[in-house]
C-alpha positions as CSV (number, residue, x, y, z in Angstrom):
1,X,0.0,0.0,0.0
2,X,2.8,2.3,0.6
3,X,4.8,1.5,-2.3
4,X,1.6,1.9,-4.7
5,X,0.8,5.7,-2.8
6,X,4.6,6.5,-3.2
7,X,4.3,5.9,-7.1
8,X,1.2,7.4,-7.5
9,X,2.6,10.7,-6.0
10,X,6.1,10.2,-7.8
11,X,3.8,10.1,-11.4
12,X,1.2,13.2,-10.2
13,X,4.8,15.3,-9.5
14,X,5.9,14.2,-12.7
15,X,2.9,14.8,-14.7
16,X,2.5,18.4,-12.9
17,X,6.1,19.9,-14.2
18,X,5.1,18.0,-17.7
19,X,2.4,19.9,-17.7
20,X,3.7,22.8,-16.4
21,X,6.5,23.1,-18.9
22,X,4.2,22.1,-22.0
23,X,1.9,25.2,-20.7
24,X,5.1,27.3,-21.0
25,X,6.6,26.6,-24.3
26,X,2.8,26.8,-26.2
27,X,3.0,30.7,-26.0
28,X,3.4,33.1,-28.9
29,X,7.3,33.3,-29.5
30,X,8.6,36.8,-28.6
31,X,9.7,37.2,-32.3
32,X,6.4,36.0,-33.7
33,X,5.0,39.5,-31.0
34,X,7.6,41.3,-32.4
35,X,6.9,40.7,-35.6
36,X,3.2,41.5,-34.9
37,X,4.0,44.4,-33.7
38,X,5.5,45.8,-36.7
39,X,2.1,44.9,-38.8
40,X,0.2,46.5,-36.4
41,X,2.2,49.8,-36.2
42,X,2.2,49.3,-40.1
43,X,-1.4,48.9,-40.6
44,X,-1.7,52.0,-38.9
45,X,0.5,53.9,-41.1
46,X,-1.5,53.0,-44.0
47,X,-5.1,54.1,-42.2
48,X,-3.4,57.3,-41.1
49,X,-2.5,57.4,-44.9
50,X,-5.8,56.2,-45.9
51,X,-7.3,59.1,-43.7
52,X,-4.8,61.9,-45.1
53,X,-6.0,60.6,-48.6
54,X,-9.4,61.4,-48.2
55,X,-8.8,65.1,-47.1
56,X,-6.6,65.5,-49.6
57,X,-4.0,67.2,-47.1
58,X,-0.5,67.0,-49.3
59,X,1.9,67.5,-47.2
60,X,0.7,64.6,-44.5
61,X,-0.3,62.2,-47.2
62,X,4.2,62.8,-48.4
63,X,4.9,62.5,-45.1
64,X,3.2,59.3,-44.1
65,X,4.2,58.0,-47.8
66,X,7.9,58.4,-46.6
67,X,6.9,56.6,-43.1
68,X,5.1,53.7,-45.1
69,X,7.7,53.1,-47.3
70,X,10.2,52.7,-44.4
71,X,8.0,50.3,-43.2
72,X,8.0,48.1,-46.6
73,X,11.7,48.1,-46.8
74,X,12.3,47.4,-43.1
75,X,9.4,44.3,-43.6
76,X,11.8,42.1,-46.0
77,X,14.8,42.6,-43.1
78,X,13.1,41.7,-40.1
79,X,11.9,38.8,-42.3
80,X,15.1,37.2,-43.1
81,X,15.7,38.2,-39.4
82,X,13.3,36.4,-37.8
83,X,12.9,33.4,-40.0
84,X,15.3,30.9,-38.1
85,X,13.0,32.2,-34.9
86,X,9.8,31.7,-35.9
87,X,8.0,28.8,-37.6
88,X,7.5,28.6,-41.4
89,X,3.7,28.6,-40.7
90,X,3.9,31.6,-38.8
91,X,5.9,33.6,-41.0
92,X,3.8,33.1,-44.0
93,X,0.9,34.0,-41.9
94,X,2.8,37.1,-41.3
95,X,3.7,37.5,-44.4
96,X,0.3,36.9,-45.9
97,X,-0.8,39.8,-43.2
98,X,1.6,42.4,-45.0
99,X,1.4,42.0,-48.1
100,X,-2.5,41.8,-47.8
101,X,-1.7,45.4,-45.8
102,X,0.2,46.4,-49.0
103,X,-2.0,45.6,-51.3
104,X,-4.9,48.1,-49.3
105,X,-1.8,51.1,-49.1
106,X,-1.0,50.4,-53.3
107,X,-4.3,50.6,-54.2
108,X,-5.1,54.0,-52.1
109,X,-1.5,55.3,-53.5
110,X,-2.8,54.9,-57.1
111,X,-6.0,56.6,-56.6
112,X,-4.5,59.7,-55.3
């Protein structure tokens, strides 16, 4: 009776940190936030641009067409950056995001 209650708690311990470590590593990768980040602060840019569009307002709409831009050529770095980081899956989720981002600031860019 002993014996059996000493390995049931022995496998309950060693189930916890199990558990416990499998709940630890199933988080979003700080790269994959990082990277998230970036399109979100990027999908901004385009709205703000989006917004400047629509009141025709020259000087802003150059402005945030310069910042955008810096954003498109920064993308491509932080890409061969992070690739060795993050999961293939992940990445071309991310980089299905931006270019689906992109594709909304081109077609705004050509209407103005």
């Amino acid at each position: 009776m002993l014996k059996t209650r000493s390995l049931l708690i022995t496998i309950i311990v060693f189930s916890t940190i199990l558990g416990l470590m499998a709940l630890m590593g199933c988080g979003p990768s700080k790269e994959k936030q990082q990277m998230s980040g970036f399109l979100s602060e990027y999908n901004q840019a385009v709205k703000a641009y989006t917004e400047l569009s629509k009141k025709a307002d020259t000087n802003g709409i150059s402005e945030m067409k310069t910042k955008v831009d810096s954003f498109m050529s920064r993308w491509s770095d932080l890409k061969m950056e992070m690739a060795a980081e993050i999961t293939p899956q992940d990445l071309n989720q991310l980089d299905d995001e931006f270019k689906m981002i992109t594709k909304k600031y081109q077609s705004i860019s050509t209407t103005t």
